[in-house]
N, C-alpha and C positions, 0 to 999 in steps of 0.2 A: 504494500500500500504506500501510495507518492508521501511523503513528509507534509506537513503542515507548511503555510504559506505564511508571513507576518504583515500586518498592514495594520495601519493608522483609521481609517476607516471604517466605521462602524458595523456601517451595512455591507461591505464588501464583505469583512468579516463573519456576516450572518449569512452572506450566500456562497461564499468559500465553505461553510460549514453544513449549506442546507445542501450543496453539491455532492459534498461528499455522503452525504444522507447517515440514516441509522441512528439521529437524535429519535425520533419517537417511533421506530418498528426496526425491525433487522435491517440492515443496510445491504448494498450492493453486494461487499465482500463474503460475505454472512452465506448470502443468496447462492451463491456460486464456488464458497470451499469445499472440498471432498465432496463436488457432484459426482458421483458413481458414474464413470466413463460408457458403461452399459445403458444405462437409461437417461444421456444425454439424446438420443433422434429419439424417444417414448414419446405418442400421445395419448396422454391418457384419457378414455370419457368422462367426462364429454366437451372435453377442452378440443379447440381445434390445431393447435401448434404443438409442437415439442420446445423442450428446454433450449436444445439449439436454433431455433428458428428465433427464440424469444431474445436469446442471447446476440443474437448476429443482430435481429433487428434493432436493439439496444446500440449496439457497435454502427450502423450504418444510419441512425435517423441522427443519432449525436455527432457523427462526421458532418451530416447536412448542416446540421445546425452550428458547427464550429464553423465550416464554410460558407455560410450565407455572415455569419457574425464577422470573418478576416478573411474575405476569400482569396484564392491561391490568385497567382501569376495567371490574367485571361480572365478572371471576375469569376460570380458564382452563377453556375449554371443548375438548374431547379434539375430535380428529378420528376420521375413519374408515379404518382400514388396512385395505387398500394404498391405496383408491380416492382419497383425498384427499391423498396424499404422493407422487404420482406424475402428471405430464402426460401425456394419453392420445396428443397428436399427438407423433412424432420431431421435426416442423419446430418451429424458434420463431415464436410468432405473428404480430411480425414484426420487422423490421429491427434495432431498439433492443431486443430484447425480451434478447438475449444479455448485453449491456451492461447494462442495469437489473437482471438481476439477480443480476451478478457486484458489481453496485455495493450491491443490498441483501443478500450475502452478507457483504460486507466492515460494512457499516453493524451489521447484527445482530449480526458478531462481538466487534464496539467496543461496543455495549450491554453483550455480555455479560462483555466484557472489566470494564468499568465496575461490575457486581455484584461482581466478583471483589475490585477494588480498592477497594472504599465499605470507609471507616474502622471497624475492630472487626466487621468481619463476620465471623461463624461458617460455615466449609465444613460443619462436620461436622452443622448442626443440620436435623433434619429441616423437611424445609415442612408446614404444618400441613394444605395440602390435598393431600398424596401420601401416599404409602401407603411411608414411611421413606426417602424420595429426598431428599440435599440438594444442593448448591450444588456438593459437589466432584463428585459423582457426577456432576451435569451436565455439568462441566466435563471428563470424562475421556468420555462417552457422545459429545459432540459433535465431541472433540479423534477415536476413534476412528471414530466415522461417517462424518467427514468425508475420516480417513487411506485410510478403504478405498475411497469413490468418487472420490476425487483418484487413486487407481491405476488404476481401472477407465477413466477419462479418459485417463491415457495410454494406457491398452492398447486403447482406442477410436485414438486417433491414430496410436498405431506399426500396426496395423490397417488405417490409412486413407492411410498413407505420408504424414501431417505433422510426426512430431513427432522433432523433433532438438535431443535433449541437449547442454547445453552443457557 
């Protein structure tokens, strides 16, 4: 898990921490430690996903949303909902594939941690290529996106008879 970030800023500090989640239910890490490699592509009924679909889709909506928040070299180019925010197999494709990208969920979120915390930055100021979206919106859109399929994870595991709370 990335290290703590330090700031001056109140509320920066309330949404570095709501990011990171697991103040008020199991967090991210919680959701995703010793998932049982076997019943990562399980769907169980009468849920429609598996674990790793829920997982990738996690990894691929929060890239959007770092990308639309700092987009790359060439601007941010939208995707296509649902088809491009969602993996079509349950299975992960394969072995490391779980791994890689719980590792680039954690890596995006340090990016976007890192907008948050750049010196005199403005949450409130619109981006000039959205249509009135800024930086805190962001950061409250991904901290909830994230809060509701980290549940859906557990309820995929208590489901699957893996998951025990500590």
């Amino acid at each position: 898990m990335p290290a703590s970030i330090e700031t001056k800023d109140p509320l920066v500090t309330q949404l570095l921490a709501l990011l990171k989640g697991g103040q008020a239910h199991a967090g991210f890490e919680a959701a995703v430690k010793d998932f049982p490699a076997a019943d990562r592509g399980k769907v169980p009924a009468p849920l429609p996903y598996s674990a790793w679909q829920i997982l990738e889709h996690l990894r691929i909506a929060q890239r959007d949303i770092l990308n639309f928040s700092a987009p790359p070299t060439g601007g941010y180019h939208p995707m296509k909902w649902p088809e491009d925010y969602w993996p079509k197999s349950p299975e992960p494709p394969s072995a490391g594939a779980w791994h890689t990208s719980i590792a680039a969920i954690y890596g995006d979120r340090e990016k976007f941690e890192s907008l948050l915390t750049k010196p005199n930055v403005d949450l409130y100021k619109p981006f000039l290529w959205g249509e009135g979206q800024n930086l805190l919106r962001e950061a409250l859109l991904i901290a909830d996106h994230n809060a509701y399929h980290v549940g859906e994870l557990i309820v995929i595991r208590r489901l699957l008879g893996n998951w025990h709370s500590k």
